[in-house]
C-alpha positions, -999 to +999 in steps of 0.1 A: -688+699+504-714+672+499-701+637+513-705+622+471-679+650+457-659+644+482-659+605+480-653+615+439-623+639+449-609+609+468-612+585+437-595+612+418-566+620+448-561+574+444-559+580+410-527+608+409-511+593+434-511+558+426-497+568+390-469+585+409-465+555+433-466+526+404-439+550+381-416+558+412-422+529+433-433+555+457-456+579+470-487+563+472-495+567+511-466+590+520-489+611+504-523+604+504-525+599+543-515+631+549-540+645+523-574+622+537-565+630+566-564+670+565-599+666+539-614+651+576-609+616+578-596+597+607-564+573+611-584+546+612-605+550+585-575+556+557-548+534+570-566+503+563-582+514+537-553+527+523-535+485+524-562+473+506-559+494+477-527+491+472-527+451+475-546+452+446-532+482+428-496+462+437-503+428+422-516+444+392-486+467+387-464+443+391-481+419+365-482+446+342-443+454+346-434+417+340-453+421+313-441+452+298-403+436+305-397+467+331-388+436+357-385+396+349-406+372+375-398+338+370-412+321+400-406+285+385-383+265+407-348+266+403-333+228+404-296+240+393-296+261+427-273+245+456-300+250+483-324+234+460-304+204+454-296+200+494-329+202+504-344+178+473-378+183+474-386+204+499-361+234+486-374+262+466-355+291+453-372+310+421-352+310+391-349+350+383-332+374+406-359+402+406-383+372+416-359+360+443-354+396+456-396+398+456-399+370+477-373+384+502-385+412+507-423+397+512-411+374+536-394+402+558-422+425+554-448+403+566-426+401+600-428+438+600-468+447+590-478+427+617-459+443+644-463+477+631-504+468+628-498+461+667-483+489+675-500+514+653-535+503+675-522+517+711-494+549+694-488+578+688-485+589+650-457+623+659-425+605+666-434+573+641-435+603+611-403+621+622-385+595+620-400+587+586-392+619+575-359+621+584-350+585+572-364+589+535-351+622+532-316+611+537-320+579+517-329+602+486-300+624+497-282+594+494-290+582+462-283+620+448-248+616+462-237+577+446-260+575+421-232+574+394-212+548+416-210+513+413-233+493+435-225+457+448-256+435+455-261+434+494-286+407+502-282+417+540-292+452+529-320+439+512-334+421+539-332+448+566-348+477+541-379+450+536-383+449+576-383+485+579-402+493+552-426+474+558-430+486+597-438+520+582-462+505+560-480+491+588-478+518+612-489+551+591-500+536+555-468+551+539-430+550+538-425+519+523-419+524+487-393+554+492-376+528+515-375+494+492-370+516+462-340+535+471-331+511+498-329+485+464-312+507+441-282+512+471-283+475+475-272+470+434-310+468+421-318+482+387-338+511+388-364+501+364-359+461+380-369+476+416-402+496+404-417+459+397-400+443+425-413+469+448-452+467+431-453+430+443-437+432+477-456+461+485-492+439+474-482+415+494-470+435+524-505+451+521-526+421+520-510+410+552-515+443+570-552+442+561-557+408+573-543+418+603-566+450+607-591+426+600-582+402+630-569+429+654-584+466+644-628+468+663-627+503+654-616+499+610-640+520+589-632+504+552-657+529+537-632+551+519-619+512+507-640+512+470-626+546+457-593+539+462-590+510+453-608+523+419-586+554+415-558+532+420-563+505+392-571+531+370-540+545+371-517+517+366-516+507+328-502+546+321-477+542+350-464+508+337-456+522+301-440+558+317-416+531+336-404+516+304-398+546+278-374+561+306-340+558+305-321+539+333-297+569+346-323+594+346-344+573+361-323+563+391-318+603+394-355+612+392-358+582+419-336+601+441-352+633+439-389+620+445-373+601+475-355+629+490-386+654+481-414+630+495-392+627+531-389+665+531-427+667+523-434+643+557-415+663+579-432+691+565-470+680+578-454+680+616-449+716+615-480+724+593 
């Protein structure tokens, strides 16, 4: 296959898969690394690569799901809030919940991207993607089982799914959205709520992985960089209005199945 058709059957892979990842809020690099990597492509050249597309496929998803009233993101500075009024000037909290959630899960993430970026430089990829495997299988399993149940909202939850997540992210280019998504949804998030919320946490999770290839990684290859980040734009506006003609219930259930499916699908490439 010459090296242009199979730069094209990249943009086209970005473009399927990032409409699966900006619908579901997952999907995106659980499994396009696996696929790049199989077409010939080294580690080093897709994770990165990888971050940077969806930094930019993130933001925009998550503008366009504010927009589209799938998720509410009121950044504006919450006065009425008690930490706000301690702290006086110096206190910020964002007014809206989803926004609050965003910001979070953004600030936990960054902790985690950069130590996964460390690690992921001088590691082994086997045990990192077992233990993906295993972990999003059984959070979609889990989701199957309570997704009828009543769900109290678990800041502590919240903050330890963003951490993890986000290590994933930073170590193998995927396992982040199954994880905020259904980790979310578990922690009392609205289905449709945490598709946004995880578009914007995931951008910025992503910018700060890349910056931290960029400072840390000598051996990055960004060539396979323009084409996904092309695919994945494309992709987004269609996503954006799938999210908001679905249903909430069904949703959370279709959630649960993509989850358990795409962990099931990881552990499968270790055997493969």
């Amino acid at each position: 296959m010459a090296i242009e058709q199979l730069l094209v059957g990249v943009l086209i892979i970005s473009l399927l898969a990032e409409y699966m990842d900006a619908t579901l809020g997952m999907g995106y690099g659980t499994t396009l690394t696996p696929m790049l990597l199989l077409m010939g492509f080294s580690p080093m050249q897709v994770v990165p690569a990888i971050l940077l597309a969806q930094f930019f496929a993130g933001i925009f998803a998550a503008t366009l799901h504010h927009k589209a009233g799938n998720v509410n993101f009121d950044f504006k500075n919450d006065h009425e809030h008690e930490i706000v009024k301690r702290l006086g000037k110096l206190g910020y909290i964002p007014k809206s919940n989803d926004s609050k959630v965003a910001l979070v899960l953004g600030f936990f993430s960054v902790i985690g991207v950069i130590l996964a970026v460390v690690v992921a430089l001088n590691l082994s990829e086997f045990y990192l993607k077992l233990y993906i495997g295993l972990l999003v299988t059984a959070m979609g399993i889990i989701i199957l089982i309570k997704h009828k149940a009543e769900k109290i909202f678990s800041w502590k939850k919240i903050i330890g799914i963003g951490a993890l997540a986000s290590f994933n992210k930073g170590m193998s280019g995927g396992g982040y959205g199954p994880l905020i998504v259904s980790g979310q949804i578990l922690s009392g998030v609205n289905a449709k709520n945490s598709i946004g919320i995880t578009a914007l946490a995931e951008g910025v999770t992503c910018f700060v992985g890349v910056i931290a290839y960029f400072i840390l990684g000598t051996h990055v290859d960004w060539g396979l960089a323009p084409y996904l980040v092309v695919g994945s734009l494309i992709s987004v506006p269609l996503s954006v209005h799938t999210v908001k003609r679905m249903k909430t219930k069904e949703f959370t259930l279709i959630i649960g199945v993509a989850t358990t499916l795409l962990g099931l699908f990881t552990l499968s490439k270790l055997v493969m």
